[in-house]
C-alpha positions in Angstrom: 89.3 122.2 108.9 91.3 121.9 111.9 95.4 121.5 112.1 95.8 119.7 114.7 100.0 118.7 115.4 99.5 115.3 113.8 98.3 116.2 110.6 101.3 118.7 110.4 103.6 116.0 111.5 102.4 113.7 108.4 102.4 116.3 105.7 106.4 116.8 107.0 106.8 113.2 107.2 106.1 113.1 103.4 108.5 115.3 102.9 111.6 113.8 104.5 109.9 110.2 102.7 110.8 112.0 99.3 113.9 113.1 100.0 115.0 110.0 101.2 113.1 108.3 98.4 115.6 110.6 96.1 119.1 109.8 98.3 118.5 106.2 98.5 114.9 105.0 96.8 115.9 106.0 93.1 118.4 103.5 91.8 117.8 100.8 94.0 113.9 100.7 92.9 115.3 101.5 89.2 117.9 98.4 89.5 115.0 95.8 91.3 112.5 97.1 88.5 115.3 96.7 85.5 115.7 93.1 87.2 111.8 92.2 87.2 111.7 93.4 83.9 114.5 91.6 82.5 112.9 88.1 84.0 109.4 88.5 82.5 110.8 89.5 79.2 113.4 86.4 79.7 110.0 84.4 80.5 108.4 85.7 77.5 110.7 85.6 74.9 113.8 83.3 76.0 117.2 84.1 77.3 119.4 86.0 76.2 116.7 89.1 75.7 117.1 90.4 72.2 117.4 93.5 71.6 113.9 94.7 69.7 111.6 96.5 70.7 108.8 94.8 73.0 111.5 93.5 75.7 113.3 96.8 76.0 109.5 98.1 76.7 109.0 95.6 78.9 112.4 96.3 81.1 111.5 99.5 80.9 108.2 99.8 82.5 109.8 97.5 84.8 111.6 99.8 85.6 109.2 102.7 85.9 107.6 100.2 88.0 110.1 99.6 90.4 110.8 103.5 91.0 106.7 103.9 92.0 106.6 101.3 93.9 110.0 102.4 95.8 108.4 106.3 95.8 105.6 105.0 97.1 107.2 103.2 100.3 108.7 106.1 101.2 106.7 108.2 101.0 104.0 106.5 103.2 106.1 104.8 105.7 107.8 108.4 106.3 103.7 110.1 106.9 103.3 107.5 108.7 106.1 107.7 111.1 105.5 112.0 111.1 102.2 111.4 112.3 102.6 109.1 114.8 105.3 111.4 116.1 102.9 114.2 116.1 100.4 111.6 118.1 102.8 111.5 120.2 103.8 115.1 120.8 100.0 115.9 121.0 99.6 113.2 123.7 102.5 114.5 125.6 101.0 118.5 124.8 99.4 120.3 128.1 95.6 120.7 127.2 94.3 124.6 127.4 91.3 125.5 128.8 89.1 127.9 127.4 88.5 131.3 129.5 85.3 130.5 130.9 86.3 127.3 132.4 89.6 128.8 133.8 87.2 131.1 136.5 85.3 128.3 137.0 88.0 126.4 138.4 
C-alpha cells in the first residue's frame, strides 16, 4: 500500500485531535453529557433527580456519552484538517520523473 504525504498528514492529524481532545475535549464533553443526562432523567422521573440508582445511570452514560461524542469531533475534524494539509503539501510537491523518462527528455 502506498504512503503517499496525505495519508501521513491524517494519521498525524489524529494525533494532535487527541491531544487536544485531552487539553480541552474532556470536561467540557463530560459537563454537556452530565447536563443531557440530568434532563432526560429530570424528564423521566421529575425534578429534583433522586438519588437511586437508575437516574445516576442515566447521568452517567450521559456522561460517557458526551466524552465519545467530544473524542470523536476531535479526532476527525483534526484527520481531517492533517490530510487536507498534506493535499496541500503534495499539490504544492515537485513531481519526479522516473529515470527513463529523464533521457528521454
Amino acid at each position: 500500500m502506498k504512503r503517499t504525504i496525505a495519508n501521513k498528514a491524517a494519521l498525524v492529524g489524529a494525533g494532535v485531535g487527541v491531544a487536544l481532545f485531552a487539553l480541552f475535549g474532556l470536561l467540557p464533553g463530560s459537563f454537556l453529557g452530565g447536563v443531557m443526562g440530568l434532563n432526560i432523567a429530570g424528564l423521566l422521573f421529575g425534578h429534583p433527580v433522586s438519588s437511586a440508582v437508575l437516574p445516576r445511570l442515566i447521568v452517567a452514560l450521559g456522561m460517557l456519552l458526551g466524552v465519545m461524542v467530544a473524542g470523536a469531533v476531535f479526532v476527525v475534524a483534526g484527520s481531517a484538517a492533517g490530510w487536507l494539509v498534506g493535499l496541500a503539501v503534495e499539490a504544492l510537491r515537485p513531481v519526479k520523473l522516473p529515470k527513463e523518462e529523464k533521457a528521454k527528455v
